[in-house]
C-alpha positions in Angstrom: -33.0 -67.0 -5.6 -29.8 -67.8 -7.7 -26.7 -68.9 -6.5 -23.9 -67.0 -7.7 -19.9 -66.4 -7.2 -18.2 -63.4 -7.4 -14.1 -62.9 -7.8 -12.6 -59.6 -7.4 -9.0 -58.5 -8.8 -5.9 -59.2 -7.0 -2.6 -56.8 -5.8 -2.4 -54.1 -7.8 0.5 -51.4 -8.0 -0.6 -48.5 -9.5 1.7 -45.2 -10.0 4.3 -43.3 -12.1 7.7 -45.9 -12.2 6.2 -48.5 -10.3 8.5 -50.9 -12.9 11.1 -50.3 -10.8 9.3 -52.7 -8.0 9.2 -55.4 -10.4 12.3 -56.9 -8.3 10.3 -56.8 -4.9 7.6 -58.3 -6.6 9.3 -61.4 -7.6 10.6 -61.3 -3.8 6.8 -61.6 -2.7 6.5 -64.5 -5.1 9.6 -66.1 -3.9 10.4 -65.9 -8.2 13.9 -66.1 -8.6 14.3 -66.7 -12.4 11.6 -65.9 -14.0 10.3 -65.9 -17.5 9.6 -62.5 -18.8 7.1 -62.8 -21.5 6.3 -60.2 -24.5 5.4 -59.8 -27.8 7.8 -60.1 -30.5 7.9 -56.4 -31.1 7.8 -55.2 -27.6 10.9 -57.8 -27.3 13.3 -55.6 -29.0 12.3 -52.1 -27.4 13.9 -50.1 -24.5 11.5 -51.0 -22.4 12.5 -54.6 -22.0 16.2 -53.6 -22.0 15.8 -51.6 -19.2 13.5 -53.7 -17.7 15.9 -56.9 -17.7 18.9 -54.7 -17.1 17.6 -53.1 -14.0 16.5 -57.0 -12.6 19.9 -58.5 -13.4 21.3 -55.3 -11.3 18.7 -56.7 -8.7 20.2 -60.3 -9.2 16.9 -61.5 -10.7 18.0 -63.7 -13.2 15.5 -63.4 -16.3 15.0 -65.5 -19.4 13.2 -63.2 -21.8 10.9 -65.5 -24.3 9.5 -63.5 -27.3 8.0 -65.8 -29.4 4.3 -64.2 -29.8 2.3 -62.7 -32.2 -0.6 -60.2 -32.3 -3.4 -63.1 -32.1 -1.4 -65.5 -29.9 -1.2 -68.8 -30.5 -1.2 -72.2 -29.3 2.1 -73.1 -30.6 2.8 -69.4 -28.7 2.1 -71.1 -25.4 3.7 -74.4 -26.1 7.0 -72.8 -27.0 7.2 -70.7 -24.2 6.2 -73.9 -21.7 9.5 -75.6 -23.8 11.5 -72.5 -22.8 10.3 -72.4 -19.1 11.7 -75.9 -18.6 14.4 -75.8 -20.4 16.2 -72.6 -18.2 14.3 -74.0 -15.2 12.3 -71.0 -14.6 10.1 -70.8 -11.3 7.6 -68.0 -12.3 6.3 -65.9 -15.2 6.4 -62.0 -15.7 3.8 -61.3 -18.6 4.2 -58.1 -20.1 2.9 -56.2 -23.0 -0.1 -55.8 -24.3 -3.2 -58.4 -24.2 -0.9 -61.0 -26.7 2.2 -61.4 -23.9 -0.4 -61.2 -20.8 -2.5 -64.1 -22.6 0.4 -65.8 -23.4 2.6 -65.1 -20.1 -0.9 -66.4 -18.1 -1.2 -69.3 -20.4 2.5 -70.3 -19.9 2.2 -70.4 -16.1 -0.9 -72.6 -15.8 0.3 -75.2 -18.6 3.7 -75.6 -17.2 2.3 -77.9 -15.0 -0.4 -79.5 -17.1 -0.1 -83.1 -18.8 -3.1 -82.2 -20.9 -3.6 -80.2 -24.0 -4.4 -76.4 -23.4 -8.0 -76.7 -25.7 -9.2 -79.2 -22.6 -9.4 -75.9 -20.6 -11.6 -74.0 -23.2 -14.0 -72.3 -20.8 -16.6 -74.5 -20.7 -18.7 -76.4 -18.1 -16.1 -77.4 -15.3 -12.8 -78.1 -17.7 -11.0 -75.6 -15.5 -11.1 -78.6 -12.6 -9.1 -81.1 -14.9 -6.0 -78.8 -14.1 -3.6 -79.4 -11.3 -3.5 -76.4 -9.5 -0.9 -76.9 -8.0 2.1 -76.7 -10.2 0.6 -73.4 -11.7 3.5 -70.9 -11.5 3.0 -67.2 -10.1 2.5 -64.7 -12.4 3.6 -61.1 -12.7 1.7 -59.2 -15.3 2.7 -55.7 -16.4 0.2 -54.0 -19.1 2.3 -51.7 -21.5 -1.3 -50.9 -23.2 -4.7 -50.0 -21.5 -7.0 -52.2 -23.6 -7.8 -55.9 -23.1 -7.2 -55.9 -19.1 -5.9 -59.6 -19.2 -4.0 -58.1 -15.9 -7.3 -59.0 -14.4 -8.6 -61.7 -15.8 -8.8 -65.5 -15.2 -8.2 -66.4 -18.9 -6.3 -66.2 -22.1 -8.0 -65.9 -25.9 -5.6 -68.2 -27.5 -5.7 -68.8 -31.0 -6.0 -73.1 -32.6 -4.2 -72.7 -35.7 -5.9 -75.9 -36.6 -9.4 -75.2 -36.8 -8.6 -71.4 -36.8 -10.7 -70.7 -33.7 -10.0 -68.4 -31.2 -10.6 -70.0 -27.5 -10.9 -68.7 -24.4 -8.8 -70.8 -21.7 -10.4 -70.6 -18.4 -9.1 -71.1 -14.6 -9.0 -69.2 -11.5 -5.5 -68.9 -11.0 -4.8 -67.2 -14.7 -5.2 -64.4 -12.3 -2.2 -62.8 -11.6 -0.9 -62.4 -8.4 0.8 -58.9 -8.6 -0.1 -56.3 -11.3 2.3 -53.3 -12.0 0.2 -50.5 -13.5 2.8 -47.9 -14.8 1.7 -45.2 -17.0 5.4 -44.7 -17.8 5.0 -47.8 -19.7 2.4 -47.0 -21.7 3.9 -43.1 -23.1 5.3 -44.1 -26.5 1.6 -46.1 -27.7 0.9 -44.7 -31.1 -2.3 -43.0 -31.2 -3.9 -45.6 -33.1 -3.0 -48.4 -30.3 -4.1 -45.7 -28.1 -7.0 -45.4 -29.6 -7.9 -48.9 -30.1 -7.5 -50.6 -27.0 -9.0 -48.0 -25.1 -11.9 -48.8 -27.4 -11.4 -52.4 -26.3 -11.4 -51.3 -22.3 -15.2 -49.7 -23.3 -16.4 -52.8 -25.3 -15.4 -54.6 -21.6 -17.0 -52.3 -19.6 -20.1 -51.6 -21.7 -20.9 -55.1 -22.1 -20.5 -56.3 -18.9 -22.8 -53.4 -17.9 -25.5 -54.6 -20.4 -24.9 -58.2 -19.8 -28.0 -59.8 -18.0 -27.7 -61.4 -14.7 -27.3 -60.1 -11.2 -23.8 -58.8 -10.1 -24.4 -55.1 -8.8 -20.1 -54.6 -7.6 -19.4 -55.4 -12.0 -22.3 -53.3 -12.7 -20.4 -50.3 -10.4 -17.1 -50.5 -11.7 -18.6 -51.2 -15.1 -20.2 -47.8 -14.9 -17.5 -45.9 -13.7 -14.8 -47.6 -16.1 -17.2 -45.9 -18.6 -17.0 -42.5 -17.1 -13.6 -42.9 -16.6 -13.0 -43.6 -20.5 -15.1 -40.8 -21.3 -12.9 -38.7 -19.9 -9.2 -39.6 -20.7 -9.2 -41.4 -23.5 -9.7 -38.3 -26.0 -6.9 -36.7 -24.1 -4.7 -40.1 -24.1 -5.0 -39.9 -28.0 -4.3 -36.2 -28.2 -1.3 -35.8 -26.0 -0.1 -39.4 -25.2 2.6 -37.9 -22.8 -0.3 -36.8 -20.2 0.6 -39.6 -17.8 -3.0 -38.9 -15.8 -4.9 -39.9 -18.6 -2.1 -42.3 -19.4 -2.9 -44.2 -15.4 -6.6 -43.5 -15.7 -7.2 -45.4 -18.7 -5.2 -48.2 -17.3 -7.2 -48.5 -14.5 -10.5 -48.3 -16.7 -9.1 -51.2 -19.1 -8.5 -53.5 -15.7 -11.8 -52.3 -14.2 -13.1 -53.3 -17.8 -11.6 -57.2 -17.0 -12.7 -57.3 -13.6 -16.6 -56.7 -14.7 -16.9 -58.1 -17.8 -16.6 -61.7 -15.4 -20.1 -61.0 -15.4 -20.9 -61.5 -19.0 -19.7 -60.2 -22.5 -22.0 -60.3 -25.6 -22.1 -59.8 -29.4 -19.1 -57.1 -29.5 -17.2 -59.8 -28.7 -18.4 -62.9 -30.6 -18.2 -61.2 -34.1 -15.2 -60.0 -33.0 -12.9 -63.0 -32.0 -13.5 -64.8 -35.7 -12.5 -61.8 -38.0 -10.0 -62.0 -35.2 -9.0 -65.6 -35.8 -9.6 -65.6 -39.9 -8.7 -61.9 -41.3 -6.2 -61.3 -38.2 -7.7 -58.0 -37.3 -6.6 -56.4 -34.2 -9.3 -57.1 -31.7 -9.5 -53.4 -30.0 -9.9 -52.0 -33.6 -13.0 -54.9 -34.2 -14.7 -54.5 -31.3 -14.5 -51.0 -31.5 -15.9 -51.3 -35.6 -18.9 -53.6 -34.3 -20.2 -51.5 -31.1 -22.8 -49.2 -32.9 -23.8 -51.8 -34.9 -24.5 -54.4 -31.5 -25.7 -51.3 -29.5 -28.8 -51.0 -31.9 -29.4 -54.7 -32.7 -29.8 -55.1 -28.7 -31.6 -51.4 -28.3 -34.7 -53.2 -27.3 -33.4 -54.9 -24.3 -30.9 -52.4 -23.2 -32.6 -49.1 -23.6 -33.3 -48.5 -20.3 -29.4 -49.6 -19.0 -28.1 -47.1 -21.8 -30.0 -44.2 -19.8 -28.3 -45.1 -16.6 -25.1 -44.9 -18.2 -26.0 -41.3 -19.9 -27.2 -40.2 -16.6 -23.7 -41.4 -14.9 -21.2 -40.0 -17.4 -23.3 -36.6 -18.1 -24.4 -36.8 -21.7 -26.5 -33.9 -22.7 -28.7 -36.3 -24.8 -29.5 -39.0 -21.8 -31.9 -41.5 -24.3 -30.2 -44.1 -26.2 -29.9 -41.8 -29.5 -27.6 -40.2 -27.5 -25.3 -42.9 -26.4 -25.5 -44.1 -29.7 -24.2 -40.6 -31.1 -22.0 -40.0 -28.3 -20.2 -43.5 -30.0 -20.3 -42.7 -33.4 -18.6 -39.1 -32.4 -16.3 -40.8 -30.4 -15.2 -43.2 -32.8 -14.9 -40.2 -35.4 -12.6 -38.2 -33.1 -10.3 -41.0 -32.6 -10.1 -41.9 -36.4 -11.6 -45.3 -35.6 -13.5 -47.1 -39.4 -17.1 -47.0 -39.1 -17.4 -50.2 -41.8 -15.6 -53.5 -41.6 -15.6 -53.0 -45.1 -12.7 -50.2 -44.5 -10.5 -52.3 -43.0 -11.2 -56.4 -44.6 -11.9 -56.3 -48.5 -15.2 -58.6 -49.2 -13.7 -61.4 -50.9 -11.9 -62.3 -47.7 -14.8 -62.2 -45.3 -16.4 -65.6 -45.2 -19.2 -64.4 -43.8 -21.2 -67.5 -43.2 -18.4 -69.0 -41.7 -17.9 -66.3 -39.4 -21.5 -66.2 -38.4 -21.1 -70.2 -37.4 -18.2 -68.9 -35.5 -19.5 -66.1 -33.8 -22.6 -68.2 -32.5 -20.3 -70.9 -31.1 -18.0 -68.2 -29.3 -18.7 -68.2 -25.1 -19.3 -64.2 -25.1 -22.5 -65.1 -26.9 -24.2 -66.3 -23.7 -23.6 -63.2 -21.9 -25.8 -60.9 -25.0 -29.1 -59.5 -23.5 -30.8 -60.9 -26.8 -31.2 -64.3 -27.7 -29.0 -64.6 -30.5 -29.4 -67.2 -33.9 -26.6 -67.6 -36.2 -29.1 -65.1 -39.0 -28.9 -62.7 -36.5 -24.7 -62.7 -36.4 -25.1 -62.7 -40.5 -27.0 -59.6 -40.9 -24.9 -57.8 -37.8 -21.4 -58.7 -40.2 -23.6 -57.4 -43.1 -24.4 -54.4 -41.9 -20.8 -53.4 -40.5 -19.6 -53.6 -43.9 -22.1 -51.5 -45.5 -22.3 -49.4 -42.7 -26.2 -49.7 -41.8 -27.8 -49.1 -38.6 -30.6 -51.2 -37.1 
């Protein structure tokens, strides 16, 4: 029989204005000035006003670092380490959507790393180079319900060098308190809304499909999906309904907790159109699905019947799923063809496929995949052809 190890999430606060425990969190860190890390957008809002307002009423002295882009990268991480030493900081508050969680995580491992970040791509054993040790706790606070990072023991971070998304691996990118506040998440446009809760199904969907024996991902997997199913129509629709607001949080860090089980293709042609054409990754992963779904029909047909049994489709046969995507995708306004939303001339597509291979979801498929197979799969997205 295989050997295997499982990890399961970590504190989690879940409920309307649970922000306003951020201070007591810190306490159970023993954080005292801590690094609040976002998005340059997010940086300017209310939301962080208020946020660092109400901590320095708490006297919680907070450095807020901003520097961070949509598709993060490592110059992201290594300016924000700069900036954690410089106001000698003693623990990191990542807080945004997936860019300031991957980046906040990514800060709080390397501030205590004498190695480059790319030596803890998630490969083999790199994650034991690090010292664990000087890893400082992290706070993360989602403000979207998409990627999950809240969950999750790594951080996509872009190389600007080779212009390769990589996936920075090690236990303790896992944060040690999450604040789940639907509050937070109110004001999402509905195309963010839309997008990443796309993203929280690619997660959950593919670890479900993912080979390999994990039965507690498998669960949550499944009811992350039913979960999604449900609320995020109604998220779209009326983004004030703060139930479907805190149940698609949750499903978007169930989505993190399973997909430690495996990914797949949704995924690997996702990260280089993410990397190259700077596409937003909920938006790509939610453009690829159909097209993965039926290039992998073969060896998840009879998964894809659980699922429709679980989540009550009337069709329960993988037409069905496959329609109950496609309508999905329709109703939240989401491109069926690549093609809508990257002209032609800029997709290297070859280059992309070489990418796509090389990226570590690929592994996790439940088809063998060759780098022809990741060609035709970008091919067909843009023309919009099923297999």
């Amino acid at each position: 029989m295989q050997q295997i190890n499982w990890n399961y999430p970590t504190n989690i606060w879940l409920g309307e204005n649970r922000i306003k425990n951020l201070d007591k969190a810190c306490q159970n860190l023993n954080i005292h000035k801590p690094l609040l890390v976002t998005d340059s957008g997010l940086g300017k809002s209310k939301i962080i006003k208020d946020t660092l307002l109400k901590l320095k009423n708490d006297n919680i002295s907070t450095v807020l670092f901003s520097d961070v882009v949509g598709n993060p990268t490592g110059n992201n991480v290594s300016d924000g380490v700069k900036c954690y030493k410089k106001y000698n900081c003693d623990g990191v508050i990542a807080f945004g959507g997936g860019s300031g969680l991957d980046v906040g995580k990514a800060i709080a491992f390397m501030v205590g790393q004498k190695v480059p970040i790319w030596d803890f791509e998630d490969i083999g054993d790199n994650w034991t180079k690090a010292d664990t040790d000087k890893i400082a706790p992290i706070i993360a606070v989602p403000t979207t319900a998409g990627t999950g990072s809240e969950t999750g023991r790594a951080s996509v971070i872009l190389n600007e060098e080779i212009g390769v998304k990589k996936i920075i691996f090690h236990p303790k990118f896992l944060p040690s308190i999450v604040i789940l506040d639907p509050v937070l998440t109110v004001n999402l446009p509905k195309k963010i809304t839309a997008a990443t809760g796309m993203d929280a199904l690619a997660h959950n969907l593919e670890a479900y499909c993912s080979p390999g024996y994990h039965p507690m991902a498998d669960g949550i997997a499944l009811e992350g999906i039913r979960i999604i199913n449900k609320w995020l129509p109604e998220a779209v629709k009326n983004g004030s309904n703060l139930e479907a607001r805190m149940n698609m949080l949750a499903a978007a860090s169930m989505g993190s907790t399973a997909f430690q089980k495996g990914l797949g293709a949704i995924h690997s042609l996702s990260h280089p159109v993410n990397a190259l054409n700077n596409l937003h990754h909920g938006l790509s992963n939610a453009i690829f699905m159909p097209y993965v779904l039926s290039f992998n029909k073969d060896a998840i047909s009879n998964k894809i019947i659980k699922i429709c049994e679980y989540i009550e489709l009337k069709d329960k046969s993988f037409d069905g799923f496959l329609n109950w995507i496609l309508d999905l995708r329709t109703e939240l306004e989401i491109p069926h063809k690549l093609s809508e939303v990257i002209d032609e001339k800029d997709l290297q597509i070859d280059r992309l496929s070489k990418m796509a291979l090389a990226d570590p979801s690929t592994n996790g498929n439940p088809k063998k995949l060759t780098e022809a197979d990741m060609k035709i799969m970008y091919e067909y997205s843009m023309i919009g052809k099923l297999f």
